[in-house]
N, C-alpha and C positions, 0 to 999 in steps of 0.2 A: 504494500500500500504506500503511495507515494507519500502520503500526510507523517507517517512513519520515518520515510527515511529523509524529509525535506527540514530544515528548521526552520520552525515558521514562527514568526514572533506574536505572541499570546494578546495582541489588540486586536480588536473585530474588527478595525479597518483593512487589516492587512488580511485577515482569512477571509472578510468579504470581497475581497481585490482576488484572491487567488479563487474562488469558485466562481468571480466572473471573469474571469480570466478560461477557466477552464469552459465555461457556457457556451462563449462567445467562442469557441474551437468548436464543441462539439455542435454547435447551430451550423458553422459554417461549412463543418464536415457533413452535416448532414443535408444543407442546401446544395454543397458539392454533388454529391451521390445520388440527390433529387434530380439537378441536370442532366449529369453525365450518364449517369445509367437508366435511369429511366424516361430520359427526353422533356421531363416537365420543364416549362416557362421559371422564372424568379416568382412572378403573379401568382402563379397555381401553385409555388410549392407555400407560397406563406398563407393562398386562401383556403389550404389545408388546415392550417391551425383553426380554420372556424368549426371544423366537425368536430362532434363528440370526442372522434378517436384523436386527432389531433392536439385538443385543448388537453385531454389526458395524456399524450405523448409529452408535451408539453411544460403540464406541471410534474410528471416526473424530471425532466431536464432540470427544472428550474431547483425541483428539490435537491438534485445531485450538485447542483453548484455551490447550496448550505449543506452540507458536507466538512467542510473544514470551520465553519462554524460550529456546530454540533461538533464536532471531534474534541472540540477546546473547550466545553461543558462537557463532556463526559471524561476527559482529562482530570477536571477540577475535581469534582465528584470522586473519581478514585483517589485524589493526592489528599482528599478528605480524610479517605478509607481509611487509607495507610498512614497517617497522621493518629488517628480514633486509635491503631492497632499499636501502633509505637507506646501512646499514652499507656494504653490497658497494659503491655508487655511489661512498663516502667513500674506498674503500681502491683498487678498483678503477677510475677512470672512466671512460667508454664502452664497457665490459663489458654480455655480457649475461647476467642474473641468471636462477636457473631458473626466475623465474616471466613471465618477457617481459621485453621491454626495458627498460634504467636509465635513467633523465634521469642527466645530469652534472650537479651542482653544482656551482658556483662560490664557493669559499671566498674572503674578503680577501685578496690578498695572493697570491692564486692567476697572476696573472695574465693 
């Protein structure tokens, strides 16, 4: 997964820039592949979008491009988790935490 291997910095401007960035490719690939392969006009392939099947082709696109928004909430969410698990590990050690098991740490002096 690209969002995985890119580093992307954690503002909504910039993860909203990169799913439209990615939109504005895959509209254009598929205006391409509209022409080219199947002989439609530019006209016919956008008064496509007014069908049913269209406007739902459509919003799935449009969801694929908040994608990297959504990836940087459910980031947070987990750096929550592991935040919650660290705590309980500190207070608690070899407890199990409600999200799976705790590693123990070993603090100095812990013995």
């Amino acid at each position: 997964m690209v969002l995985g291997r890119v580093a992307l910095s954690a503002g909504r401007g910039y993860r909203l820039a990169m799913g439209g960035v990615a939109l504005v490719l895959l509209l254009g690939a598929e205006l391409g592949l509209s022409v080219l392969a199947f002989g439609r006009t530019i006209a016919e392939h956008l008064a496509s979008y007014g069908s049913p099947a269209g406007a739902l082709g459509l919003a799935g696109q449009v969801a694929f491009a908040l994608f990297p928004l959504l990836r940087r909430r459910a980031r947070a969410r987990w750096r929550a988790r592991r935040r919650l698990r660290l705590l309980l590990t500190i207070a608690a050690p070899g407890t199990v935490a409600m999200f799976g098991p705790v590693r123990t740490i070993r603090l100095e002096g812990d013995g």
